[in-house]
N, C-alpha and C positions, 0 to 999 in steps of 0.2 A: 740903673746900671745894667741891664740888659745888652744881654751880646758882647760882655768885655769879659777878657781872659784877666783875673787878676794875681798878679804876680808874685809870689811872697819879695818881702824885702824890701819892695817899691810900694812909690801912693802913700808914705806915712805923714801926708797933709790929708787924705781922704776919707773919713767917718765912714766905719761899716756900721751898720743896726746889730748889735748884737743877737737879734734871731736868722740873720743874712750872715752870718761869719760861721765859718767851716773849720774841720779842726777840734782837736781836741783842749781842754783847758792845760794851763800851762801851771806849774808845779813851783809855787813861791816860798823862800824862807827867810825868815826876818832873824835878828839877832839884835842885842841889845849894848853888847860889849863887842865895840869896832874897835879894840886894841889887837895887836898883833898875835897876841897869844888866844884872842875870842876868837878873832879871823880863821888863826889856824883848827881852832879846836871844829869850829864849824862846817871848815873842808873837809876835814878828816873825817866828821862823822855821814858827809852825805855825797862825800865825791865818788864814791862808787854806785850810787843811783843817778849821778850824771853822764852823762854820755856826752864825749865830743870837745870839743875846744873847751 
């Protein structure tokens, strides 16, 4: 992959090497209780460490 500008958002058929990928790691949360009332308890407690859509 030399000499290619890679685009975020595009290429998601393309394998990077995880020691070739830039960027910071990305912040995941699991829950267990996907009922509506889990769901909301869930946003509530971490939607302001979200940022964005």
């Amino acid at each position: 992959m030399a000499n290619v500008k890679i685009v975020p958002g595009t290429g998601g058929d393309v394998y990077i090497p995880r020691h070739a990928r830039e960027g910071k790691a990305s912040d995941v949360y699991f829950t267990r209780d996907l009922s509506a009332e889990g769901l909301c308890r869930i946003y509530e407690k971490y939607a302001k460490t979200c940022p964005g859509k």
